[in-house]
C-alpha positions as CSV (number, residue, x, y, z in Angstrom):
1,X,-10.6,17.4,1.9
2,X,-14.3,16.3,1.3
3,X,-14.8,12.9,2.2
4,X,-17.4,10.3,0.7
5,X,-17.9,7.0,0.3
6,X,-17.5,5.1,-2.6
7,X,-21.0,5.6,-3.2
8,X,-21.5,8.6,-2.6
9,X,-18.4,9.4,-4.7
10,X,-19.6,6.9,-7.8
11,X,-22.5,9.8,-8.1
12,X,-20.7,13.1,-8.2
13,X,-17.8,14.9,-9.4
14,X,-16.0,15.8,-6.3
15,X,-12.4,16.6,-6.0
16,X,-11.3,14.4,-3.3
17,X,-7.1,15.0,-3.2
18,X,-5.9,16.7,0.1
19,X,-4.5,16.3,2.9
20,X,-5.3,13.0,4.7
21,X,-4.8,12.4,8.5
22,X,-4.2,8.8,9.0
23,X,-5.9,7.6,12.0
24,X,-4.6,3.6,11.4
25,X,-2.8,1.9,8.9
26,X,-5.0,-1.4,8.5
27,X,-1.8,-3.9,6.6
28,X,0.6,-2.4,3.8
29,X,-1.4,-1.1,1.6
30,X,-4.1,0.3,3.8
31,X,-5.3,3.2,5.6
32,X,-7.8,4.8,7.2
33,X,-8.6,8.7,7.7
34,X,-11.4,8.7,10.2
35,X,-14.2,6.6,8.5
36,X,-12.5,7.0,5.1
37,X,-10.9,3.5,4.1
38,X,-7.8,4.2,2.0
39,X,-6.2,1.7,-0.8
40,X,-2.4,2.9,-1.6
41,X,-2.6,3.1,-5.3
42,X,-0.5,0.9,-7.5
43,X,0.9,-1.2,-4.8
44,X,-0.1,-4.7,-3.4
45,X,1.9,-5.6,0.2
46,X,1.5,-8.9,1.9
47,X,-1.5,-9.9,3.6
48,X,-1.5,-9.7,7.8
49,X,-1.0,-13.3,8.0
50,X,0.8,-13.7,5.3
51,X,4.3,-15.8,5.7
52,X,7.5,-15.3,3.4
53,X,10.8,-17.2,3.7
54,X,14.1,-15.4,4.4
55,X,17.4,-16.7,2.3
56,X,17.6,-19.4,4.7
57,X,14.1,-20.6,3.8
58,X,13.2,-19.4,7.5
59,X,9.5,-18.4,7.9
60,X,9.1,-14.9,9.1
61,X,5.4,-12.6,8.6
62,X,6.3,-10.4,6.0
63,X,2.4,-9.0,6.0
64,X,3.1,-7.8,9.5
65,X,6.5,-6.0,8.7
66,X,4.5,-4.6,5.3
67,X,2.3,-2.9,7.9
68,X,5.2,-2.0,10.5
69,X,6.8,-0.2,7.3
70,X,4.0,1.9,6.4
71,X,3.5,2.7,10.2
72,X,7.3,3.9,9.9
73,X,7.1,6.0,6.7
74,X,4.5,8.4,8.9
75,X,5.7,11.2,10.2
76,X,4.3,12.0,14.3
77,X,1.5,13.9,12.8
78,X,0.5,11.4,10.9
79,X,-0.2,13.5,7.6
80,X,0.0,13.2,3.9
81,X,-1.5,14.6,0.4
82,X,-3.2,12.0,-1.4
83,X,-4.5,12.3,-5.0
84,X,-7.8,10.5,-5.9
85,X,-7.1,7.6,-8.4
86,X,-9.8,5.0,-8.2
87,X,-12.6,3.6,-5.9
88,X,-12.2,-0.1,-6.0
89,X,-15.2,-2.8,-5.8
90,X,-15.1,-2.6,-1.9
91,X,-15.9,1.2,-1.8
92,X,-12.1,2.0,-0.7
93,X,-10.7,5.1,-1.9
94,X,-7.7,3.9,-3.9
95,X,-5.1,7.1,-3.8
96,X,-1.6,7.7,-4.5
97,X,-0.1,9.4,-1.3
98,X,3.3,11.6,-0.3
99,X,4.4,12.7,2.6
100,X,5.8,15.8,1.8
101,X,7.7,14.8,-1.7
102,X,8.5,11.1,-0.7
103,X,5.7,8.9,-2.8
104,X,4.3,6.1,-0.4
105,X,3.9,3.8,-2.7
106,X,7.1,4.0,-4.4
107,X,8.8,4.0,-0.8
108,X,6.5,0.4,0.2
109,X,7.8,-0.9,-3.1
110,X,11.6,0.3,-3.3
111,X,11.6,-0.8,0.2
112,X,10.7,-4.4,-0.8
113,X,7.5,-4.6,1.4
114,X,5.1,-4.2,-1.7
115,X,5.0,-5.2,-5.1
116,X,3.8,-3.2,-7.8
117,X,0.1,-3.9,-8.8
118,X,1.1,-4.2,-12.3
119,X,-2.9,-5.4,-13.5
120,X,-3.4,-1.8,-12.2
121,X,-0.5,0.6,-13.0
122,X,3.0,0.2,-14.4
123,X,4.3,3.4,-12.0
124,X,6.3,1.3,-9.7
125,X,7.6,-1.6,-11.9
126,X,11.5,-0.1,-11.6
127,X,11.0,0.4,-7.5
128,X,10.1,-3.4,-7.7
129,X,13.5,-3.6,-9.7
130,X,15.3,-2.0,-7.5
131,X,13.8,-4.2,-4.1
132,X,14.2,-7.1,-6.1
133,X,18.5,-6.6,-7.2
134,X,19.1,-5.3,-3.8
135,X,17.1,-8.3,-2.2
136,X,15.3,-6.3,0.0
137,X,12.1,-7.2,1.8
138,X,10.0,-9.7,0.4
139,X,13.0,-10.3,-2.3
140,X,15.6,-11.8,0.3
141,X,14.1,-15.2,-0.2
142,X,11.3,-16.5,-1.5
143,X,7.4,-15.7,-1.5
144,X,4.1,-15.5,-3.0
145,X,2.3,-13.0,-4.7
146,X,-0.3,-11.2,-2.3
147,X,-2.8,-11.7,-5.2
148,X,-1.9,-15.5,-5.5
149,X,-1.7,-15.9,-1.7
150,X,-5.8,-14.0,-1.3
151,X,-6.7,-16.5,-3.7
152,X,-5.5,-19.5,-1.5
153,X,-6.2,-18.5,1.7
């Protein structure tokens, strides 16, 4: 896999889907390869230090178990394949990633620890469904939208 950076990226026509060892998952939605800073594509998880409530209105840091999650859904050696989508406003790859046929970002979502990033894709609105009837993550109580919850804090 080449890697760029976004602006380096912005100026050519490189293919940059591969494989992609993970040397740290920053929060939910967010890796990084090396120097390569990676943005799951689709997806938006809770922010590090952001709080939800569980069905008994009971604080716990869903932004921490978003990360714990995405930690989990590595395998040991820490590799996946992920396909170039985007390069947002902060020079961050933004990529849809599988380990081996399981799709990240459908996984963060199904799993209730993301939403789908419906501004920008509609590829996991039924995993969000799913979370959401089943009560799952984020969905056993009550919480804010990552996007809303930047925006405040």
């Amino acid at each position: 896999m080449m890697l760029l950076s976004g602006a380096a990226f912005a100026s050519t026509s490189y293919d940059l889907s591969g494989p992609v060892t993970v040397t740290k998952v920053s929060d939910g939605d967010s890796l990084r390869s090396g120097k390569l800073r990676i943005r799951i594509f689709g997806i938006d998880a809770p922010e590090l230090k952001q709080q939800c409530q569980d069905q008994n209105g009971t604080a716990w840091d869903c932004g921490l178990a978003a990360r714990q999650q995405l930690e989990n859904l590595l395998d040991a050696d820490k590799l996946l394949h992920c396909e170039l989508r985007d390069v947002d406003r902060y020079g961050r790859l933004v990529m849809q990633c599988f380990r081996g046929t399981v799709d990240i970002g459908a996984a963060m979502v199904r799993s209730g620890h993301a939403l789908a990033y419906r501004s920008f894709s509609q590829l996991y609105v039924a995993d969000e469904k799913h979370a959401s009837s089943a009560r799952t993550g984020v969905w056993q109580g009550s919480f804010q939208p990552p996007w809303e919850w930047r925006q405040q804090n």
